[in-house]
NUVOPA-871050 format. One record per residue: x, y, z of N, C-alpha, C, O in turn; residue in three letters. Coordinates in steps of 0.05 Angstrom, whole numbers, plus 5000, padded with zeros to 4 digits. Layout:
   nX   nY   nZ  caX  caY  caZ   cX   cY   cZ   oX   oY   oZ res
    X    Y    Z    X    Y    Z    X    Y    Z    X    Y    Z ala
...
END
This chain:
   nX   nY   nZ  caX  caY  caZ   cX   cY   cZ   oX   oY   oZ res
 5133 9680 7233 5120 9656 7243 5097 9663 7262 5077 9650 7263 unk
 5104 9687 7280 5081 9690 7300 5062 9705 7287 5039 9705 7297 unk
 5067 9724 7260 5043 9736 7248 5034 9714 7238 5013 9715 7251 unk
 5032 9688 7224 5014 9671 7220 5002 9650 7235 4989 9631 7225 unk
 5006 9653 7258 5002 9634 7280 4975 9634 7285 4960 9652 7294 unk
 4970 9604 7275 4925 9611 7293 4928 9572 7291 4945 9554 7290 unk
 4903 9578 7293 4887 9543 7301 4869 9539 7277 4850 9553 7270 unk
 4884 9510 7261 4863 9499 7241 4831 9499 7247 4813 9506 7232 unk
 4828 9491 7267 4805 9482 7286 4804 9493 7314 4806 9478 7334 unk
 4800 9525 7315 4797 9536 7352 4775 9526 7356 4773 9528 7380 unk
 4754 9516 7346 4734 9513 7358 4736 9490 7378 4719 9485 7395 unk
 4757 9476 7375 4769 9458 7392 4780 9464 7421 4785 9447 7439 unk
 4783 9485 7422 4800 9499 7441 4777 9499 7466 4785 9490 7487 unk
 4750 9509 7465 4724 9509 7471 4726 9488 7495 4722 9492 7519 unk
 4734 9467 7483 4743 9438 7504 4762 9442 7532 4766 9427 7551 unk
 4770 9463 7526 4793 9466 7553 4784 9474 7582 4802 9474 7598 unk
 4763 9480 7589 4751 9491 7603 4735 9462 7614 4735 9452 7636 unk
 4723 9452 7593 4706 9426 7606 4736 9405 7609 4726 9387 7623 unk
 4766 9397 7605 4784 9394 7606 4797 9386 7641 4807 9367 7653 unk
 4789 9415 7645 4796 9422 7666 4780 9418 7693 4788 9417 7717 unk
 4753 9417 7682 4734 9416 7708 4728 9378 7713 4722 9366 7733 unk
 4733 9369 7681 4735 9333 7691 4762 9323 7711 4765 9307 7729 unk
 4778 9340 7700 4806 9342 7719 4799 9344 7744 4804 9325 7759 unk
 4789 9360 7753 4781 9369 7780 4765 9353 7795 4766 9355 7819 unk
 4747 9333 7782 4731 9318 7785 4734 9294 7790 4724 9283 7810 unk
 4750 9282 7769 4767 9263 7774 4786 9260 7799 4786 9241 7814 unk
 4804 9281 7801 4824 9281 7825 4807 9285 7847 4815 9274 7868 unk
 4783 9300 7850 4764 9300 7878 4750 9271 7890 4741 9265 7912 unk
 4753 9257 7861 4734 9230 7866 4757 9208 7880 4751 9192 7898 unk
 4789 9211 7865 4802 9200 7872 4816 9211 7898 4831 9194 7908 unk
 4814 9236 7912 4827 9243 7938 4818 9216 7964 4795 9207 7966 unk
 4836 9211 7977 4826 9192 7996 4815 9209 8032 4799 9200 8048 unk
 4831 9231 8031 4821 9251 8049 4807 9271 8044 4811 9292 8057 unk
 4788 9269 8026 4769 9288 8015 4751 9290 8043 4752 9310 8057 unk
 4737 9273 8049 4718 9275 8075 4736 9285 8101 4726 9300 8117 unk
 4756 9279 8102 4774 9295 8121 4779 9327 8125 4780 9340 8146 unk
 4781 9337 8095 4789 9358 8100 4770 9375 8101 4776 9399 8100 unk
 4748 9368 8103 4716 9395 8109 4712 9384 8138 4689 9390 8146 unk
 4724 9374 8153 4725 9369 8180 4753 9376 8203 4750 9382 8227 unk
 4773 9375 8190 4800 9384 8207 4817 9390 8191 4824 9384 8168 unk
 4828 9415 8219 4848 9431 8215 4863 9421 8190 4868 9397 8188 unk
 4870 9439 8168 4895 9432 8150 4917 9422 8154 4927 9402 8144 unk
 4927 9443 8176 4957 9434 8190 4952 9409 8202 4958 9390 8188 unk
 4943 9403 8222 4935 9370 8242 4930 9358 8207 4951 9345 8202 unk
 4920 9357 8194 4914 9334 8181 4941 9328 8162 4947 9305 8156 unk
 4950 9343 8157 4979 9341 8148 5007 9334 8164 5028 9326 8157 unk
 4995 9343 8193 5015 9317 8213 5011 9293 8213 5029 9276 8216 unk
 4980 9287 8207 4971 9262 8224 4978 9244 8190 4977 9219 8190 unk
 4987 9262 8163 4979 9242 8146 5001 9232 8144 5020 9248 8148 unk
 5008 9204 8137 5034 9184 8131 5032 9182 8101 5012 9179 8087 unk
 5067 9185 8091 5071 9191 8062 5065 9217 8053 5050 9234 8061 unk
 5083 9216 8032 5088 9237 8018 5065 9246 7995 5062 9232 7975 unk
 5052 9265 7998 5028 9265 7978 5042 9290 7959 5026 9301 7944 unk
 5066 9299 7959 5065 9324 7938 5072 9306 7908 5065 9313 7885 unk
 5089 9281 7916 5089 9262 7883 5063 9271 7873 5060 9288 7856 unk
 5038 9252 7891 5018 9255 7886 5002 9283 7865 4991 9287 7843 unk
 5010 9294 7885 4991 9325 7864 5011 9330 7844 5002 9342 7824 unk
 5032 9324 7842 5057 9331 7827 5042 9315 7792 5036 9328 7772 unk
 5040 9287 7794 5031 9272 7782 4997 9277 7769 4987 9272 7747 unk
 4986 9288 7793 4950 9294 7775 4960 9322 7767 4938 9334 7764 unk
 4977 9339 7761 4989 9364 7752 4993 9351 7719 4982 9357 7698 unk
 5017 9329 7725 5028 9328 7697 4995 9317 7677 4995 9324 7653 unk
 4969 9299 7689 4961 9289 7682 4940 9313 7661 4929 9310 7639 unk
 4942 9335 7679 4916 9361 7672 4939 9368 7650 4931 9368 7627 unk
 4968 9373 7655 4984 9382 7624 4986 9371 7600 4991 9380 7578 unk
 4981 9345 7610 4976 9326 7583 4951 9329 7567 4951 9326 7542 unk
 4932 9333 7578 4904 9333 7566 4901 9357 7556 4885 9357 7537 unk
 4910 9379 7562 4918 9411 7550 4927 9416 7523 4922 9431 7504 unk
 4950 9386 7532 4972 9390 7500 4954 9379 7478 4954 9386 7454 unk
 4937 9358 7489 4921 9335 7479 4901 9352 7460 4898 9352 7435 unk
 4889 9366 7478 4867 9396 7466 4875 9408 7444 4864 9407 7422 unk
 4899 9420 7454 4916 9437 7436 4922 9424 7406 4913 9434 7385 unk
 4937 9402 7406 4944 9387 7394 4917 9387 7362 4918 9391 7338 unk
 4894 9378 7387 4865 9373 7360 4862 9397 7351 4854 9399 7328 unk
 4866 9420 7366 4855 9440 7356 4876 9452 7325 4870 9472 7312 unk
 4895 9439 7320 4910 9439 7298 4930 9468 7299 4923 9483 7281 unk
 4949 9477 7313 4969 9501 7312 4977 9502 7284 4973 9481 7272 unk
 4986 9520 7273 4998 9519 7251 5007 9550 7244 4993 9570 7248 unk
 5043 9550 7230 5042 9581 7229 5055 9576 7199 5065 9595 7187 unk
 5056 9551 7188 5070 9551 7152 5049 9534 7135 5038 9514 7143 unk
 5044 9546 7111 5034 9531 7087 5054 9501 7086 5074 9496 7100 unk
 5044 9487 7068 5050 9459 7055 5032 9458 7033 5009 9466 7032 unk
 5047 9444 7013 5027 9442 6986 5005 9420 6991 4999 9406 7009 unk
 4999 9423 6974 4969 9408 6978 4974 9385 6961 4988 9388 6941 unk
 4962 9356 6969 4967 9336 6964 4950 9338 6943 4951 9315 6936 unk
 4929 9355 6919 4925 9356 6901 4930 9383 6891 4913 9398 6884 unk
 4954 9386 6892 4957 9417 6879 4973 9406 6853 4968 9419 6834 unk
 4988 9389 6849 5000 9374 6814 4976 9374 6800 4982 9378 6776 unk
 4949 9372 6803 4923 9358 6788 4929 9381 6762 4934 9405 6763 unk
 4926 9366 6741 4927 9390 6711 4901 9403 6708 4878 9396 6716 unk
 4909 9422 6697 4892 9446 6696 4870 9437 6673 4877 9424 6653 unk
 4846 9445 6677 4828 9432 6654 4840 9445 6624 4858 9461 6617 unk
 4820 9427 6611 4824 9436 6578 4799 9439 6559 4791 9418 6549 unk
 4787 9460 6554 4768 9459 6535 4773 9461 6519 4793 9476 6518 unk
 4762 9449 6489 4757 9442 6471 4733 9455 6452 4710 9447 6456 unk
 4738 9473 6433 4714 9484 6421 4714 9471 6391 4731 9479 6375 unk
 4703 9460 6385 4692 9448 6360 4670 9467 6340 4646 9466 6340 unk
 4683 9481 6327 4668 9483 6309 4652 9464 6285 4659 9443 6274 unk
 4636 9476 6282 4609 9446 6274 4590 9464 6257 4566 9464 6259 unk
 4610 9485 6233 4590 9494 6216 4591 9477 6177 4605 9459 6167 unk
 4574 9492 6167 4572 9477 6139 4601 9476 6127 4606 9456 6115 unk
 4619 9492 6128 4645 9491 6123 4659 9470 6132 4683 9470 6127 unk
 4652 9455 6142 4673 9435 6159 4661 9412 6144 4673 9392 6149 unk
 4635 9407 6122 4636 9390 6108 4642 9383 6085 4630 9367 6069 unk
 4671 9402 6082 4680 9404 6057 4703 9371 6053 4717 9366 6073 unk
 4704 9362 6041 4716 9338 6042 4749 9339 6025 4763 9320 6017 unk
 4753 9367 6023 4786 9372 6022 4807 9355 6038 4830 9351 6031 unk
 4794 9348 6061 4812 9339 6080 4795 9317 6081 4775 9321 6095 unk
 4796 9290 6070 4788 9258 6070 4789 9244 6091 4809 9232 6098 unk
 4764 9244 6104 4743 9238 6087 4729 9269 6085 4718 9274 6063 unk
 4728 9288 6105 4714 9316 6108 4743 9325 6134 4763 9315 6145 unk
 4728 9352 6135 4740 9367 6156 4728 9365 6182 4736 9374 6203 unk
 4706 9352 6178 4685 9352 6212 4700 9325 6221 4709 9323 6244 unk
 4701 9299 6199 4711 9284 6208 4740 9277 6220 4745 9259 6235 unk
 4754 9293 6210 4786 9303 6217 4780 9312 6243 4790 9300 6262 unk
 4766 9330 6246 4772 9347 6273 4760 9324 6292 4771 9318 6313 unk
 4736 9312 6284 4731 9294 6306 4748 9277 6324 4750 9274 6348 unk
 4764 9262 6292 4792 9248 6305 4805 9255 6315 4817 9238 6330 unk
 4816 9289 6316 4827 9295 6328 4825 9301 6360 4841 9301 6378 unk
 4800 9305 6357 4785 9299 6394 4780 9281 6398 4764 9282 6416 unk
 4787 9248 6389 4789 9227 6403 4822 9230 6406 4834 9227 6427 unk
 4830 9234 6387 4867 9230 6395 4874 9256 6427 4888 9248 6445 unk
 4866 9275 6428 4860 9296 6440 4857 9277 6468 4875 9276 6485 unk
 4836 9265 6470 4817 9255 6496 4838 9222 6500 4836 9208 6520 unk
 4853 9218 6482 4863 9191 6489 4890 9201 6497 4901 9184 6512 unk
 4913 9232 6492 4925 9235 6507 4920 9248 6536 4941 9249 6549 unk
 4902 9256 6546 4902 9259 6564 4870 9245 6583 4849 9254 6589 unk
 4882 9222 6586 4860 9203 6602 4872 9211 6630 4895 9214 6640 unk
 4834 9217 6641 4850 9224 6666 4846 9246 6684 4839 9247 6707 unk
 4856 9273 6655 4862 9291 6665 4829 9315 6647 4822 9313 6624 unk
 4820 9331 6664 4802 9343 6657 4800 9355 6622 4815 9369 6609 unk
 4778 9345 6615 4767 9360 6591 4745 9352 6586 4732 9332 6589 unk
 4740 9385 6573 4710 9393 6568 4705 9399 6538 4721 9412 6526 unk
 4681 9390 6526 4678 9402 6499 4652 9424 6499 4634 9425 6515 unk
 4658 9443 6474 4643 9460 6465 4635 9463 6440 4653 9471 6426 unk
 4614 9461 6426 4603 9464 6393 4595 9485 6396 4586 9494 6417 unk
 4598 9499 6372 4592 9527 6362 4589 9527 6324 4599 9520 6303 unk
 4571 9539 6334 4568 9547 6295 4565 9580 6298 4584 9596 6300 unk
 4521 9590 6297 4523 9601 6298 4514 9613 6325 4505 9636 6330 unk
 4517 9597 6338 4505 9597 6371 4535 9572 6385 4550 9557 6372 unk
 4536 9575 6407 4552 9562 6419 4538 9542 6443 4518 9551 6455 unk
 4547 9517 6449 4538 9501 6465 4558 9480 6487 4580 9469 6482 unk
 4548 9481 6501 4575 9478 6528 4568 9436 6526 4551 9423 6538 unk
 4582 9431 6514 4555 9393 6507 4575 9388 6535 4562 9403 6549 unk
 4592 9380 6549 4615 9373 6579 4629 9392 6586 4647 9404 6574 unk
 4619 9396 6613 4642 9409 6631 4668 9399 6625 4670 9380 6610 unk
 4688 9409 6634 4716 9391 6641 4704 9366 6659 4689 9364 6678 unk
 4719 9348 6643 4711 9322 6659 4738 9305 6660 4756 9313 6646 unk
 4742 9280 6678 4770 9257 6679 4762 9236 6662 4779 9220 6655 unk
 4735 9233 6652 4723 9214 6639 4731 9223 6607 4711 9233 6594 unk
 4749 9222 6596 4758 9238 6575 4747 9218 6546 4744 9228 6524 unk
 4743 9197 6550 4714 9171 6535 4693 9182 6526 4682 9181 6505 unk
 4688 9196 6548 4652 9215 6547 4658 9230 6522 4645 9225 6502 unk
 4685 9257 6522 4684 9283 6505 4687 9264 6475 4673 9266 6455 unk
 4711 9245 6479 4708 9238 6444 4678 9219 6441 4669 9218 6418 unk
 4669 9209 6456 4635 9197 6435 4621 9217 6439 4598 9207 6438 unk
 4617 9243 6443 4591 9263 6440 4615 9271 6421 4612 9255 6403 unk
 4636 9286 6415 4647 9300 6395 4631 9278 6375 4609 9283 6367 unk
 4644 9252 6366 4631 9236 6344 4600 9240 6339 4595 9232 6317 unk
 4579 9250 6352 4559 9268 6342 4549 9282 6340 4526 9284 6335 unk
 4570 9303 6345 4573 9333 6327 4568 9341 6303 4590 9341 6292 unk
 4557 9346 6293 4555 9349 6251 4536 9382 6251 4519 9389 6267 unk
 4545 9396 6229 4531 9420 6234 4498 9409 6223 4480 9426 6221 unk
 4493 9387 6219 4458 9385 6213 4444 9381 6252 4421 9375 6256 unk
 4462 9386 6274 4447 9382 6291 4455 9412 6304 4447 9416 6327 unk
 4466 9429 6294 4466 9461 6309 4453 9475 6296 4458 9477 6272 unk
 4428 9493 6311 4413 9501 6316 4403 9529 6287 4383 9539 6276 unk
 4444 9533 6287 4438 9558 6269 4461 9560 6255 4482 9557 6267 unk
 4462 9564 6232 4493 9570 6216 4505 9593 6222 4494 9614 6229 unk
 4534 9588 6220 4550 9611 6222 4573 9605 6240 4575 9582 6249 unk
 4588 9619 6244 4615 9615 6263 4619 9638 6275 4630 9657 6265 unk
 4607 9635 6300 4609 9657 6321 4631 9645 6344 4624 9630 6362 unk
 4649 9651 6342 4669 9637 6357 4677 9661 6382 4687 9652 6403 unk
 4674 9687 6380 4672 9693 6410 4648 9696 6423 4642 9714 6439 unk
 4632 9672 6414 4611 9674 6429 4619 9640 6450 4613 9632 6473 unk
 4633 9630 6429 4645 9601 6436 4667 9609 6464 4664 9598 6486 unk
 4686 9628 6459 4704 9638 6470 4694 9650 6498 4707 9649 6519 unk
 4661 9664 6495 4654 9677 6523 4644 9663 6541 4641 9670 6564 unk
 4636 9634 6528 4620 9609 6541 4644 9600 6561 4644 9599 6585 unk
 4670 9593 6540 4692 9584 6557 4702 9591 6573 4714 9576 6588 unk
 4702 9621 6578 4709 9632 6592 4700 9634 6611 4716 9640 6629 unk
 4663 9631 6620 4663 9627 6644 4658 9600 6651 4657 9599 6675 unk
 4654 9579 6641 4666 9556 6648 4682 9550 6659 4677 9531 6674 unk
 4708 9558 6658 4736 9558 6667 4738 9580 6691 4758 9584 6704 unk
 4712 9596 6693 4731 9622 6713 4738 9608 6739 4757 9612 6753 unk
 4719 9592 6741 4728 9581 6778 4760 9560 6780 4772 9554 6801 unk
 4766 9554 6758 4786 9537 6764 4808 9538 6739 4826 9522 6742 unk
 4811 9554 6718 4815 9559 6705 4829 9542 6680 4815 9524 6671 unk
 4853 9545 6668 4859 9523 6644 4862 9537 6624 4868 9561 6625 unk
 4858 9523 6597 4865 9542 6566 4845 9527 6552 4832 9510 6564 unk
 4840 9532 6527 4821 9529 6505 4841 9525 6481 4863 9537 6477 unk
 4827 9503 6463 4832 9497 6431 4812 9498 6423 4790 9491 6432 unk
 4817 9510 6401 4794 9516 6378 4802 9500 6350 4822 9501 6336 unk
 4780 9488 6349 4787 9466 6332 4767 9475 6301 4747 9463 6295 unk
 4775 9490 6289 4755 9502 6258 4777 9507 6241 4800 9516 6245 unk
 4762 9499 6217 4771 9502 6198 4773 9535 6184 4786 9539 6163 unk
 4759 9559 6199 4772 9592 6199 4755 9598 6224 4745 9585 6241 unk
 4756 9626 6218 4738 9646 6239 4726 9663 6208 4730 9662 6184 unk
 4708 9678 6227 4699 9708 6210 4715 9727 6211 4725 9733 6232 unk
 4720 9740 6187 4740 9761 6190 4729 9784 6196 4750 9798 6194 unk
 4712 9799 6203 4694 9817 6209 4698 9817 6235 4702 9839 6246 unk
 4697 9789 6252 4699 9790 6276 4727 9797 6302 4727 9803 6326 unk
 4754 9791 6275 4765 9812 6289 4774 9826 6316 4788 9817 6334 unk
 4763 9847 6311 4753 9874 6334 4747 9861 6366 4758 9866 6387 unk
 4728 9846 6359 4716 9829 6383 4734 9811 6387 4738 9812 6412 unk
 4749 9795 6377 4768 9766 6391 4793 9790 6408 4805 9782 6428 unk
 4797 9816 6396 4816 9837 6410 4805 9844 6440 4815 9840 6463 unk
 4784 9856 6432 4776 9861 6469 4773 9837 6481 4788 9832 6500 unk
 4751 9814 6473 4762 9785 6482 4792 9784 6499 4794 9781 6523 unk
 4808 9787 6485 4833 9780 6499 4852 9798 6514 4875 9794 6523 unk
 4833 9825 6516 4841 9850 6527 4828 9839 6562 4837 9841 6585 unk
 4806 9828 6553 4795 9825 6583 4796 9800 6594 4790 9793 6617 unk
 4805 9785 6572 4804 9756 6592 4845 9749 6592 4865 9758 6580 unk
 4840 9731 6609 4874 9716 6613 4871 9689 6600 4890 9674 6604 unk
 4851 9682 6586 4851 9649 6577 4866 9652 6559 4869 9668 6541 unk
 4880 9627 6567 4895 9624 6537 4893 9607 6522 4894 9583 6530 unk
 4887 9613 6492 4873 9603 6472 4900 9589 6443 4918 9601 6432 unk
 4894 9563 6441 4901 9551 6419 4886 9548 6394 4861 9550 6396 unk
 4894 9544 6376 4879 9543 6351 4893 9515 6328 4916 9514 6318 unk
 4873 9496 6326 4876 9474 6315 4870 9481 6278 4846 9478 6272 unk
 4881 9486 6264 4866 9494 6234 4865 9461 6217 4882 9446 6208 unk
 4836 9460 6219 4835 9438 6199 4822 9445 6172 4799 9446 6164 unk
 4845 9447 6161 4845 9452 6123 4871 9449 6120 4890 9446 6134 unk
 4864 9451 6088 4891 9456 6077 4899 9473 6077 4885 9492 6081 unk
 4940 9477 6072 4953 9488 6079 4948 9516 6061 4951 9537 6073 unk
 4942 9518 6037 4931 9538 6009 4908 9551 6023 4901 9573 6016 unk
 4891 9537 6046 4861 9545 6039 4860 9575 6039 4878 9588 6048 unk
 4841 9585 6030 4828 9613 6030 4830 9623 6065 4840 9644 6073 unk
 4818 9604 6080 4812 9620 6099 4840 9615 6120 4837 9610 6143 unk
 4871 9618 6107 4890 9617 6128 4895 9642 6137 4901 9644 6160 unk
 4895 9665 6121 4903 9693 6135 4885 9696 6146 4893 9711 6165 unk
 4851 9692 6151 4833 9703 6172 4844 9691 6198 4853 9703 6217 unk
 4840 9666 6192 4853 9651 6217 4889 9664 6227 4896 9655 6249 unk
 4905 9678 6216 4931 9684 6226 4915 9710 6239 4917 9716 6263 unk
 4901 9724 6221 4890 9742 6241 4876 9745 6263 4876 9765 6277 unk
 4863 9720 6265 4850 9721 6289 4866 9708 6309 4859 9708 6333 unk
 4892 9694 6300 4902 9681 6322 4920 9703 6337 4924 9703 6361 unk
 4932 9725 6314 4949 9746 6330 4927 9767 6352 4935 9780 6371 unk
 4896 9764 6343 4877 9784 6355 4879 9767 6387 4880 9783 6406 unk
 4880 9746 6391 4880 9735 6413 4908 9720 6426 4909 9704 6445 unk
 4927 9730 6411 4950 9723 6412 4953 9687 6422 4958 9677 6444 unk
 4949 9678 6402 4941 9654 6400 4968 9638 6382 4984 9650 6367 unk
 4968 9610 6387 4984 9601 6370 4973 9579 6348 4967 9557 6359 unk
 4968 9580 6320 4958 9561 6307 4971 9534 6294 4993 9533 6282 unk
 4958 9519 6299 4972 9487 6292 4968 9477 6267 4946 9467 6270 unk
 4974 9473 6246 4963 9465 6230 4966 9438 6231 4984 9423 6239 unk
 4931 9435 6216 4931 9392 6225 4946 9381 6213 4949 9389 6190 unk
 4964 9359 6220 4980 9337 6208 4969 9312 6206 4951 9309 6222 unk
 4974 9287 6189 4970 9269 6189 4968 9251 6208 4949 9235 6209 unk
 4996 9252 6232 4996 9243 6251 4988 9257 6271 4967 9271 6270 unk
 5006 9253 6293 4993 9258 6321 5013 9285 6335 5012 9294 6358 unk
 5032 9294 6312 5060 9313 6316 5047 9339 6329 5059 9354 6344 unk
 5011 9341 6319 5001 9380 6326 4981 9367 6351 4983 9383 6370 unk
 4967 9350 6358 4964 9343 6380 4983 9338 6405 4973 9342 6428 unk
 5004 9332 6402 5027 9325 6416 5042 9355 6425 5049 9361 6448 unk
 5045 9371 6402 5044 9400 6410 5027 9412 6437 5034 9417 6461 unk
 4998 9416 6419 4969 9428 6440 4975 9420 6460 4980 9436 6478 unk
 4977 9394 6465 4972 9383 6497 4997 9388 6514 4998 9387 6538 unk
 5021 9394 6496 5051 9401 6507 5044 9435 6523 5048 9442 6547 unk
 5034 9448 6505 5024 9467 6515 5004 9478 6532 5002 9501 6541 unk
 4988 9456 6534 4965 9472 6544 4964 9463 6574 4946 9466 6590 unk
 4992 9449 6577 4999 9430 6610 5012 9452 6621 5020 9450 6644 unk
 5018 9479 6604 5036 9496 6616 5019 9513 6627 5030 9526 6644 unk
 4986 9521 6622 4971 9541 6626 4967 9539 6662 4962 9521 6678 unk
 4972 9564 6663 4964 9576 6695 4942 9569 6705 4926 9572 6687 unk
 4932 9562 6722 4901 9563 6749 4899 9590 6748 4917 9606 6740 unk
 4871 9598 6757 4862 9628 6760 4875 9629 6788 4890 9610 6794 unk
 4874 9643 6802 4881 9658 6830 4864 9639 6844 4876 9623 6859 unk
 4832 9637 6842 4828 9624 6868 4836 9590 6865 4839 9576 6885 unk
 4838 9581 6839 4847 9551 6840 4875 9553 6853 4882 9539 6872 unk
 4893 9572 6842 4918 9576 6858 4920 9569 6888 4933 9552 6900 unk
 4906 9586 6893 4905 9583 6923 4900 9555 6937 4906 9551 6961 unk
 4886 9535 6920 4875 9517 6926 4896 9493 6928 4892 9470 6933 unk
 4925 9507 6921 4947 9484 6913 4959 9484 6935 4974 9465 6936 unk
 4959 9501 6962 4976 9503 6988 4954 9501 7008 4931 9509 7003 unk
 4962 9489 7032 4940 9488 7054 4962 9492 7084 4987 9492 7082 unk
 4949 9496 7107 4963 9507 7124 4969 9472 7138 4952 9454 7140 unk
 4993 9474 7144 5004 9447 7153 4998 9446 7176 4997 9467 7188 unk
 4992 9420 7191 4986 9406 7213 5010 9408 7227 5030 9399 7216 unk
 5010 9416 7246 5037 9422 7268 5029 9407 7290 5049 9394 7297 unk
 5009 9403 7305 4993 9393 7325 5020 9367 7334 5027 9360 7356 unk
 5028 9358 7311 5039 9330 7317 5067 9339 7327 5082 9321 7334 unk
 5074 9358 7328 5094 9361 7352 5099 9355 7374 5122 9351 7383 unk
 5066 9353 7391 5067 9352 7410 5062 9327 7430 5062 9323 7455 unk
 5058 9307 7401 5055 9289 7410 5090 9274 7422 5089 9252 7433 unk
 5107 9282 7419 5130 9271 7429 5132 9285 7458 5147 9273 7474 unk
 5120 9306 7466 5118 9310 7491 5109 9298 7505 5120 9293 7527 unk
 5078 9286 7495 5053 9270 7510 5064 9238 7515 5052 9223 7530 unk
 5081 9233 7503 5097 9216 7507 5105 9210 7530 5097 9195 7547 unk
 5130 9233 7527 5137 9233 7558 5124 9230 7580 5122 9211 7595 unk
 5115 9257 7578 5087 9259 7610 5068 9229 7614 5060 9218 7635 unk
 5066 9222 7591 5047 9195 7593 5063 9172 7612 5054 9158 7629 unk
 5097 9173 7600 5116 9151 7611 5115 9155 7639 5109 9138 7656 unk
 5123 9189 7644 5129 9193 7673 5098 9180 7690 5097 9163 7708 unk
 5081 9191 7680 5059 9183 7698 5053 9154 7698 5044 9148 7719 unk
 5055 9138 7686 5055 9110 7684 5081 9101 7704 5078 9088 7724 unk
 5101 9110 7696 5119 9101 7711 5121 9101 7745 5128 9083 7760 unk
 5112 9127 7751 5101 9133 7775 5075 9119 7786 5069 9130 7808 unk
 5064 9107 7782 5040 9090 7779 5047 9061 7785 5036 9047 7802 unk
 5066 9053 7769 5076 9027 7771 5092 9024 7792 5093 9005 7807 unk
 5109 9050 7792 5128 9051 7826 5107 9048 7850 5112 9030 7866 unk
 5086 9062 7852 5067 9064 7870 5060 9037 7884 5059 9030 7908 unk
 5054 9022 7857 5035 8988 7860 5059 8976 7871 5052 8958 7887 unk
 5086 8978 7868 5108 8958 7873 5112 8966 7909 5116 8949 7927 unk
 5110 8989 7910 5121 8997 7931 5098 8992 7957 5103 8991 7981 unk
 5068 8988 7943 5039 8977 7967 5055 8943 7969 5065 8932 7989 unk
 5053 8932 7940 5056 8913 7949 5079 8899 7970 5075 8881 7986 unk
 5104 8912 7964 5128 8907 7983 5117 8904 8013 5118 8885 8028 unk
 5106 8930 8016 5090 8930 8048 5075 8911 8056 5065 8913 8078 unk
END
């Protein structure tokens, strides 16, 4: 406890010094023998004075300890973590949409672009709320939303996605994968990949991909269960050790993804961001309590006891 011991706020502490000299100031303004004592003897003036004055200093003592704790108190002590009142917040989710000529094969009715679309409105309607971002890729990749709570936004830009608006054909998907990746580095999360295959050539690269990154990657396959391109896709999901969903009619492989991707880790520095150092300061306020009573109380004895006289 004493190796973590410091001040949320020392710069508060700064105050103790000016603290002390209003103290001083105050009790000089309030002494009634102040002009006395730069004129006579100490001793004589302490015969000649009637009543007890050590209450007195006893009392502007407790008043300078109160205002100390008071200091202390703002300046925030603290020697334990406490979680952070947004450390539950879920971890984002990107979304990579592939959006090449392959996806307007109409095997899957009405097409496969249109399947996957729905699937990123069903995607964005289970998790309202909670961060997601989309990504299109063909043969170039494009970041169209950060992670966002506005999860409305990702399904109407997915709905105008079509490979006649990307730039270049092809399916470069760790180029999709390197975009996401630093997207996510500051706060981190997992990725779905929502295509109907990968390139099998490419391989090699989704391996070091996942040699150097920690994202963890899902894979949505929208085709049929026969299609040609299911072993590229098993291959590329074991290259990135990935798990693939195959689309269903209902909502059974969405309900999956999002089961899973609630489990993905924060990077280290979002981690960190889930604990904060707890406010202790308020300890002391049950002390200030006290001291406040006693001096009030003493105050009120004072007034009872002029007026009796």
């Amino acid at each position: 406890m004493l190796a973590n011991f410091h001040f949320i706020r020392p710069y508060c502490l700064l105050f103790i010094p000016v603290v002390i000299l209003v103290w001083w100031l105050v009790r000089r303004a309030h002494d009634p023998l102040r002009g006395w004592r730069s004129s006579m003897d100490h001793e004589l003036l302490t015969a000649l004075t009637v009543g007890d004055t050590t209450r007195d200093r006893w009392r502007s003592v407790v008043v300078l300890v109160a205002w100390l704790l008071a200091t202390i108190s703002v300046a925030g002590p603290t020697w334990h973590l406490e979680p952070s009142p947004f450390s539950d917040d879920p971890v984002p989710l990107l979304l990579l949409l592939l959006a090449d000529e392959s996806m307007d094969q109409d095997d899957l009715a009405p097409s496969r672009m249109e399947r996957a679309r729905l699937k990123v409105a069903d995607i964005a309607n289970s998790r309202k709320g909670q961060p997601l971002g989309l990504i299109a890729y063909a043969g170039t990749a494009h970041l169209v939303l950060p992670p966002t709570r506005d999860t409305s936004v990702v399904a109407t830009m997915a709905a105008e996605i079509s490979p006649a608006i990307m730039p270049k054909d092809g399916n470069s998907l760790i180029d999709a994968l390197q975009l996401a990746s630093r997207t996510l580095q500051q706060s981190g999360g997992s990725v779905i990949v929502i295509a109907d295959g990968v390139p099998v050539e490419g391989a090699a690269a989704l391996t070091r991909f996942q040699q150097s990154s920690s994202l963890p990657v899902q894979i949505l396959e929208v085709a049929p269960a026969d299609s040609a391109d299911a072993s590229a896709m098993d291959a590329a999901a074991a290259a990135l050790k990935a798990r693939v969903v195959r689309i269903t009619p209902d909502d059974e492989d969405v309900r999956g993804l999002i089961r899973d991707a609630a489990r993905s880790p924060r990077t280290v520095a979002a981690a960190d961001r889930g604990t904060r150092w707890a406010e202790s300061g308020w300890w002391l306020v049950p002390v200030l309590c006290v001291l406040t009573l006693v001096s009030f109380r003493r105050t009120v004895s004072n007034v009872l006891q002029e007026r009796d006289s």
